[in-house]
Structures are given as structure tokens and as C-alpha cells.
N, C-alpha and C positions, 0 to 999 in steps of 0.2 A: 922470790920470783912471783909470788902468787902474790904480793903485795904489787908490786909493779904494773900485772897484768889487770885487777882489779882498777886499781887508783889510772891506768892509762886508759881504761873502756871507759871509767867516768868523767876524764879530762875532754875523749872526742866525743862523747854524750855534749857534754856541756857547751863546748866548741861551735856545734851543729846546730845547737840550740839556742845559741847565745843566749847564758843563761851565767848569770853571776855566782861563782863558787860561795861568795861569802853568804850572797844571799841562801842559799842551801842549807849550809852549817849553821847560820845562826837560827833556824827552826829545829835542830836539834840540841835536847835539853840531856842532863849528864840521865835524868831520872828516868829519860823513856829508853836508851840503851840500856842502865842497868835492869830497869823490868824486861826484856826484853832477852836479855842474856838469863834469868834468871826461868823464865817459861820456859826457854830451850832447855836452857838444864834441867828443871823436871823429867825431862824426856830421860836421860841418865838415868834419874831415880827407878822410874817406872819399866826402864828396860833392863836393869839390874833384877829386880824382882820376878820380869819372866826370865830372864838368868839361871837364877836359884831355883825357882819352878820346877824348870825342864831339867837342868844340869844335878839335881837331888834324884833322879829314876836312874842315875848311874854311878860308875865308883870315880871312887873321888872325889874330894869335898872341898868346896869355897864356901866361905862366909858373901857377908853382902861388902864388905872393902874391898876384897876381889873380884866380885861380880864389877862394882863401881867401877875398878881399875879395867876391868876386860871392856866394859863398854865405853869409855871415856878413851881409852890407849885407842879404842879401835877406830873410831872418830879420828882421832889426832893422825893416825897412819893412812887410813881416808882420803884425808882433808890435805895432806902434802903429797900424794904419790900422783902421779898419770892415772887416769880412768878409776880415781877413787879406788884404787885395788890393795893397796897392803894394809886396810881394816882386819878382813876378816881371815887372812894368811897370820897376822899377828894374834886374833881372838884365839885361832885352832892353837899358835905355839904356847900363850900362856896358860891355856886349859889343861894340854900334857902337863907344865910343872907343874899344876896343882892337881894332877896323878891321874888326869881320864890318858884313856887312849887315844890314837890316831883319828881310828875310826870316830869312837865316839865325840870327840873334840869335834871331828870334822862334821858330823851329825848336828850337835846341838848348834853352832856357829850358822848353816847352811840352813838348818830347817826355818829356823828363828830369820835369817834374811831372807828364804822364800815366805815364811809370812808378810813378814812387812811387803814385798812385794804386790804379794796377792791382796794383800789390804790395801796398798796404793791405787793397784788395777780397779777394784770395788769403786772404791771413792772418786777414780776418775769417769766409771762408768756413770753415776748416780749424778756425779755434778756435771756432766757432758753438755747436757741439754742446755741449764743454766748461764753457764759460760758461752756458749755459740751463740743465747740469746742477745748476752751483753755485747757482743762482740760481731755485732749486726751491719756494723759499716766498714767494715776493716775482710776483707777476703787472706791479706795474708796471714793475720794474726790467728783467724780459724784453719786456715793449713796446717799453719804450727799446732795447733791443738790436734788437727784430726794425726798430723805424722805423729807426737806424743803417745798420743792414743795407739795407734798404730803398732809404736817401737814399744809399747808397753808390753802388750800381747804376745808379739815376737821373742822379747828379752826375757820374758816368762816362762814363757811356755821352754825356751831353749835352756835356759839354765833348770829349771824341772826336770828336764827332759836327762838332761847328763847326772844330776841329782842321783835319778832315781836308776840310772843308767850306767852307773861308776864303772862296771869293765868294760865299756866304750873308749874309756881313758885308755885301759892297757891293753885295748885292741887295736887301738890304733900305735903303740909305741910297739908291740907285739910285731905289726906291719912295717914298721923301719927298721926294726931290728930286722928280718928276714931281708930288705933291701938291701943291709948293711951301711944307714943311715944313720942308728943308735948302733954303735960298738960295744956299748951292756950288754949281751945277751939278758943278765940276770935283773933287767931295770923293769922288763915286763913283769915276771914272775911277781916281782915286791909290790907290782901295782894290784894285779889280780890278789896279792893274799890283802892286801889296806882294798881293795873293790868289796872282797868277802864280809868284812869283818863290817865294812862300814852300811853293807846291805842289811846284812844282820840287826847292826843298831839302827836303819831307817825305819824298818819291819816292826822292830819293838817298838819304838816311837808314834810311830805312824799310826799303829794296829791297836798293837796293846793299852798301850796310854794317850790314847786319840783325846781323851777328854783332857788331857793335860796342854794338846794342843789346841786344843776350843778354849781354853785358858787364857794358852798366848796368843791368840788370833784376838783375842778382846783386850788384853792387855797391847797388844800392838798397836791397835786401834790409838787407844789412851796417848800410845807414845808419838804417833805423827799429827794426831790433835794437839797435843802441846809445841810441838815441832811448827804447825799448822798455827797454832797463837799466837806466837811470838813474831809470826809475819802480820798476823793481821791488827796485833796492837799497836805493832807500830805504822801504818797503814791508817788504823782509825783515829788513831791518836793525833795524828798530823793532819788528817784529813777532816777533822772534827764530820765522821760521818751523821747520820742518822741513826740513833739505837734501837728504831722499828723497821729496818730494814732486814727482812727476817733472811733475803739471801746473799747477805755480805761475806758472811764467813763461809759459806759454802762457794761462792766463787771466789775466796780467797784461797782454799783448802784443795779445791778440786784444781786450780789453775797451778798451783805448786805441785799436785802430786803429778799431773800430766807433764809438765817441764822435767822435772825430776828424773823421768826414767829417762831422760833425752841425753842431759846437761850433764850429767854426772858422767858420763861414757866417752867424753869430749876429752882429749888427751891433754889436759892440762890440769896441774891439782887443785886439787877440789873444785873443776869444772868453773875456775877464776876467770874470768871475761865474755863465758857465753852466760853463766846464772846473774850478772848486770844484765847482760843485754838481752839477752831472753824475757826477764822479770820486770824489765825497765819497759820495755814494749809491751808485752801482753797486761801489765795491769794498769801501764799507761792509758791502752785502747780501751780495757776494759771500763775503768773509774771515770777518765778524763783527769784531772786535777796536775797537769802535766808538773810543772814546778814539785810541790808536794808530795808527789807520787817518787820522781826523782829523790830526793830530801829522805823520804822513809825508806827505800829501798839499799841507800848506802847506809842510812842508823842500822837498821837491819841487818847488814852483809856485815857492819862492823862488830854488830852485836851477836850475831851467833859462827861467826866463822874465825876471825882474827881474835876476838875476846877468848872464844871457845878454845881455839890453840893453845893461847896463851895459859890460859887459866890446864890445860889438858898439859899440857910441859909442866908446870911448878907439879900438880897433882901426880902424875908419874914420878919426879921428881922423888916427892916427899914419901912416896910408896917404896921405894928400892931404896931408898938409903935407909928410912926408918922403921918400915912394917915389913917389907919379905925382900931382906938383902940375899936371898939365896936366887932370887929369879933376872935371869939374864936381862940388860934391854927394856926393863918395864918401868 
């Protein structure tokens, strides 16, 4: 599906365009997708490590081919569901088999994506200016950045907000139950004692081992910089830009994270036809190089979303049959 959705936004791109397929593809070379697939994956590496970091302050013990497999699986579930949602529902279930709890699963999974978050929010504040500048003759293409902007703040601040607020969950299921909505009576009860436990481990986290979070807040970083590279190598690399152009990368960096909190919420997986056409317009207005910009943005899409699948199936794969056959689904 998400291949259909993809390869059909690029077909009326092209369409509209009148712009020759062959001519496209044949500016893509096999060696600037594989670099390109391979910077993404860095990001793996480095978010494995704040994995280990965070997930060593509680019980339960992964090595780093598990941390690998947590971030890599959680990608993969990502990247196929509606609203990118069954990443981090899948990180919390492989964290219990390798023996944390509910709470604490759900802790390290959660804190760890409201970093990235809040380190997205940063980097779109800082690159704001830059990007409106470029994006000087185009009124709608600075809407879309300013509503980015916008839904960033909001989708922040509200997922924090329930975070930090977990018997909100079982006060509102508390209140259908009393409707006679939920027929559990005893579905509240389980929330409030996983709301307890999980306050408890935000608390120790948060409080206690705060610097372990100032950790991951810079190892975060690390990880949508590479995430952040591998759009813009292939971008420069097609584009033979300038290498004294000291703010390419930052309105490359900042233009992704502001799309991002948008595109990914977009009920379709892994946000396949609006992150074309989002990314195809905004760095189209932004670069100009319209041909070219097209050309890097499908090597791109090919090289960290479809490669990334693909390559996240064999790796799952080879994890459950040959390293931890006890774990369901992984």
C-alpha cells in the first residue's frame, strides 16, 4: 500500500510537470542511495545506545542486539501502521520480555520519544528564521512551515501533558465505566495501578537520574542529525551544491523537522504521499533546482523508508529465529 501511495504522488508530480521519468532515475546512481541508506542507519546505532543508557537505571537487562532490534522493529511498525503508531506500542512489548515492567517499559519508550520531540521542537525553532527567509516568494510554502510549527508545539506539549498525567487515562475510562460505556468495571482499577507505577518511574527518571537524561537529549540530537544527513546528502549530491554555503544543512534539518511533526500524523503509513508532497514542494521553493530536487527526494524516500523496511524484515527476521527465539513477533 504504501508503495502504491508513494510511487502514485510521484507519477502526478511528474504528470503536472511534464517532466520525463527516465530522465529522473537516470541521475540516480546505486552509490548515493546506498550512502544514504547507510547515514540513516547510523541513527539505529546511536539510538540503541541511548537505549542502553536509560534502560541500565532499571531491572532488566538488554545488551546492545536488543537495544538494535528495539529500535529497528520500532521503525519497521512505524513505517507500516496509520499515524506511524505501532513503533513505540511494539518497543514497550519487547522491553517486558527482556524483563522491565509495564510502567517502566512504558517510561523508557515515552521519555526517549518526548526527547526527540522536544529536540525536533528546538531545531525547528533555531532554523525558523532561515527557512522563511529562503522561502521568500512562496506565501504558501511559509504557511506550511508556520502550521508545522504550530502543530509542533501543540502535539508536544499534549502528549507531555498525558505523559506526565497517566491517571487522566484512567479517569476518563473510570467515567464510562460509571456511564456504563466500559462494562469492566475493573479496567479502571488496572489503569490507575500501571498510572502509579509508571508515575513512580517517571519521577526516578526525570528527578533522580535527570543527567542521564541530558545524556539523551544530546544523544538525540546525534540521532535526527544523521536522520537529518542522509536527506541532505542526497540533495547536495544531486544538486552539486556549494560547500560554503554555511546554511544549507540547517535549512535542510530544520525544513524536515518542522514537516515531520505534521506528515507523520497523516493517516496513512509512514505518512506515504503527503512526505512526497510535502518535501517535493517545500525544498522544491526552498533550493529551486526543480528537476533535481524531484530526482533526490524519491533516491531519498527510497533510500530510508523502503530500503529501511526491507532491510528492518530480514533483521527482525534473523533476530527470532537465531538470537532470542523465546520472544514473540520480533
Amino acid at each position: 500500500m504504501s508503495l502504491l501511495i508513494s510511487f502514485g504522488v510521484f507519477g502526478v508530480i511528474l504528470k503536472v510537470n511534464e517532466i520525463n521519468i527516465i530522465s529522473i532515475i537516470s541521475k540516480i546512481k546505486i552509490q548515493y542511495i546506498f550512502a544514504s541508506f547507510l547515514l540513516f542507519l547510523c541513527g539505529y546505532l546511536v539510538d540503541s545506545i541511548r537505549l542502553l543508557i536509560v534502560s541500565k537505571n532499571f531491572e532488566g537487562h538488554i545488551n546492545f542486539i536488543d537495544a538494535l532490534n528495539n529500535n529497528i522493529s520500532g521503525y519497521f511498525f512505524s513505517a507500516v501502521t496509520p499515524f506511524a503508531a505501532g513503533g513505540q506500542p511494539y518497543q514497550i512489548y519487547h522491553l517486558k520480555k527482556m524483563g522491565f515492567s509495564t510502567g517502566n517499559a512504558t517510561n523508557i519508550v515515552v521519555s526517549r520519544f518526548i526527547v526527540i520531540m522536544i529536540t525536533n521542537l528546538i531545531v525547528s525553532f533555531a532554523s525558523y528564521k532561515h527557512i522563511v527567509k529562503a522561502l521568500s516568494n512562496s506565501s504558501f510554502s511559509i504557511s506550511l512551515i508556520k502550521a508545522g510549527l504550530f502543530a509542533s508545539i501543540i502535539i508536544t506539549l499534549l502528549i507531555i501533558f498525558v505523559f506526565f498525567n497517566s491517571n487522566f487515562i484512567a479517569d476518563i475510562i473510570l467515567f464510562f465505566e460509571k456511564k456504563n460505556i466500559i462494562k469492566n468495571n475493573k479496567l479502571s482499577s488496572k489503569f490507575y495501578t500501571w498510572s502509579y507505577g509508571l508515575k513512580n518511574s517517571i519521577k526516578f527518571l526525570w528527578s533522580e537520574k535527570f543527567h542521564i537524561m541530558l545524556i539523551d537529549i544530546f544523544l538525540g540530537l546525534i540521532t535526527i542529525v544523521f536522520q537529518a544527513l542522509a536527506l541532505y546528502y542526497m540533495i547536495h549530491i544531486l544538486l552539486i551544491r556549494d560547500h560554503h554555503n554555511s546554511n544549507f544543512f540547517l535549512e535542510i534539518f530544520g525544513g524536515m523537522t518542522l514537516l515531520n511533526m505534521v506528515i507523520f500524523y497523516i493517516p496513512t503509513p509512514g505518512g506515504s504521499g503527503s512526505i512526497e508532497t510535502t518535501y517535493t514542494l517545500l525544498f522544491g521553493e526552498m533550493l529551486g533546482y526543480g528537476n533535481k530536487i524531484l530526482a533526490s527526494i524519491f533516491a531519498w524516500r527510497f533510500a530510508t523508508y523502503y530500503l529501511q523496511i526491507f532491510f528492518a524484515g530480514i533483521f527482525m527476521f534473523f533476530y527470532k529465529t537465531f538470537y532470542r527465539k523465546d520472544i514473540f513477533f520480533s
